[in-house]
N, C-alpha and C positions, 0 to 999 in steps of 0.2 A: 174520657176513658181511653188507653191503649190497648192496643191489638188483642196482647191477651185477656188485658179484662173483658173483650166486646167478644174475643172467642168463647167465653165460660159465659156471658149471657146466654150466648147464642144454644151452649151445651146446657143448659138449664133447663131448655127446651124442649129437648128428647125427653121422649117419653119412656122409648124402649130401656130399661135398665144396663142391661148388658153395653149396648151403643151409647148411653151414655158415660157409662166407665170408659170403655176407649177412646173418646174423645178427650173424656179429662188427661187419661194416660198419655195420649198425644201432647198434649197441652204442656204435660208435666215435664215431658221428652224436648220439646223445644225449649221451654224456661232453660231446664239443665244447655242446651247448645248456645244459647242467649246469656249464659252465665248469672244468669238472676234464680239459682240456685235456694235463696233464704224464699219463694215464694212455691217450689217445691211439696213444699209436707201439704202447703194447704190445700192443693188441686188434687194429690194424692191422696190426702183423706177424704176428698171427693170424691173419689173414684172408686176409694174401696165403699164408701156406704152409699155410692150405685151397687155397688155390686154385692151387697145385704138381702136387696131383693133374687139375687141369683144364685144356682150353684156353678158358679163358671172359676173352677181351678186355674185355668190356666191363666184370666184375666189377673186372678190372685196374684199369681205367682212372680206377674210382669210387675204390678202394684212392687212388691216386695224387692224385685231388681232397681225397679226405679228410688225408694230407700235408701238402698245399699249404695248405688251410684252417688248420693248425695251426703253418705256417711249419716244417716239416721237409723243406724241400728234395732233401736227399742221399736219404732213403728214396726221396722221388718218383722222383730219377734213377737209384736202383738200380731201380726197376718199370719205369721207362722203358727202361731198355737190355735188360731182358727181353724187350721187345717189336717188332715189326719192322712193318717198312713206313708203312704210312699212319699205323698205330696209334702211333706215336713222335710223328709230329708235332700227332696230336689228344688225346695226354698232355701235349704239354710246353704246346698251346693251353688245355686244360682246367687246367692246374697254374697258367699267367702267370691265368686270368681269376678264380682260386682268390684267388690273392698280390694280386689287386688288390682282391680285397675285403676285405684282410685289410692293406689299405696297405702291403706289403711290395715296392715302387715300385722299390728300386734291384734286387730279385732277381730282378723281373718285367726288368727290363732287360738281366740276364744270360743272361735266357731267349729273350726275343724276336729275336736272330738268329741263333738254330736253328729258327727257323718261318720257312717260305715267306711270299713278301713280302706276299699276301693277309691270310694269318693274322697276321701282324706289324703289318698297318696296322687290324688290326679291333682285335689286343688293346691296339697303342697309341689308338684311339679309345677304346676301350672308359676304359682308363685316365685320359684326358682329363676323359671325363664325369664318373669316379668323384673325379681331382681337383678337377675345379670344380664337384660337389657339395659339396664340402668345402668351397669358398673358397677354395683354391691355384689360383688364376688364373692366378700369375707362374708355379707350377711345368708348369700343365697347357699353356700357350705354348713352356714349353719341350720337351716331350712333343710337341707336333704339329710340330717339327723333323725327329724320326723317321717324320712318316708321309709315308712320299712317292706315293704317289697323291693325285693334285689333289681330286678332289671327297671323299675320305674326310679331308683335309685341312681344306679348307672348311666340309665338316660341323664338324669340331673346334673347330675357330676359329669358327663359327656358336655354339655351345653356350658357349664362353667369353663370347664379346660379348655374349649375352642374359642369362648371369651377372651381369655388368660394370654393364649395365643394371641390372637389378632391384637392382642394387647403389649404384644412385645414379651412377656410375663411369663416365656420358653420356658424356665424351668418350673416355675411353680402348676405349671400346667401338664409337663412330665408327672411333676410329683402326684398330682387326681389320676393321671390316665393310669399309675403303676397301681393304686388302690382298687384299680377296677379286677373282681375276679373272674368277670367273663372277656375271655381272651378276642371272639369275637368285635366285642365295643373296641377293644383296644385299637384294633388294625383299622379301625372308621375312626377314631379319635386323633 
């Protein structure tokens, strides 16, 4: 057997429920850094029916990050419907800001209007940034279409035109900073 499988012996052992969810989660967390990703769901699902015997939200909620990192969605939204109240909508917030580091862009989109308009306009920033870290400029303009608060907006389009810039891309990046209606952005852009 290899490390990890001798590690999940080992966590088969705990008796404590709770402590043995987060070991599995550890487990889970190193495969993902080890890139043996395809052995992910199963530790995962380990972890959450440890954690059947408990009411521990926030182990949940890690369960559901780890998911989302690995691009399994449907597991994510079976954790998430286990779940109630606030806690549903700071999974499906933690799963969209999961999928966007994981560039999975059109699933973060299926997600984000099941989150309150706050959460919606942070993770479609959030995704902005993360496209036009990459140099999808054209995608990340279209991204801030969705975010409809003005100054979370402006911010967006601030981070694009300073891309644009350092990108040689002078005028097209005039062109975002003259769309801005708060005068203040302008003079920092």
């Amino acid at each position: 057997a290899g490390y990890f499988e001798k590690a999940e012996e080992i966590v088969n052992h705990i008796s404590n429920p709770a402590g043995r969810a987060y070991a599995y989660m550890e487990i889970a967390e190193s495969l993902i850094k080890s890139d043996k990703r395809d052995e992910v769901e199963r530790v995962a699902l380990k972890a959450f029916e440890s954690l059947k015997e408990t009411d521990n939200k926030w182990a949940k909620l890690n369960i559901v990050e780890i998911f989302c990192m690995v691009g399994k969605t449907e597991q994510a939204r079976g954790i998430i419907s286990s779940l109630n109240g606030s806690e549903i909508m700071e999974a499906r917030s933690r799963c969209a800001m999961k999928l966007i580091e994981a560039d999975k862009y059109d699933e973060v989109l299926q997600l984000v209007d099941s989150l309150g308009l706050d959460r919606k306009n942070s993770v479609l920033f959030r995704m902005v940034c993360n496209q036009t870290e990459k140099g999808q400029t054209a995608e990340a303009l279209t991204t801030t279409e969705g975010i409809s608060l003005a100054s979370t907006k402006e911010s967006a389009l601030e981070q694009i035109a300073v891309a644009l810039a350092k990108a040689g891309r002078i005028q097209d990046a005039i062109d975002i900073v003259g769309s801005f209606s708060d005068s203040l952005i302008k003079t920092q852009a």
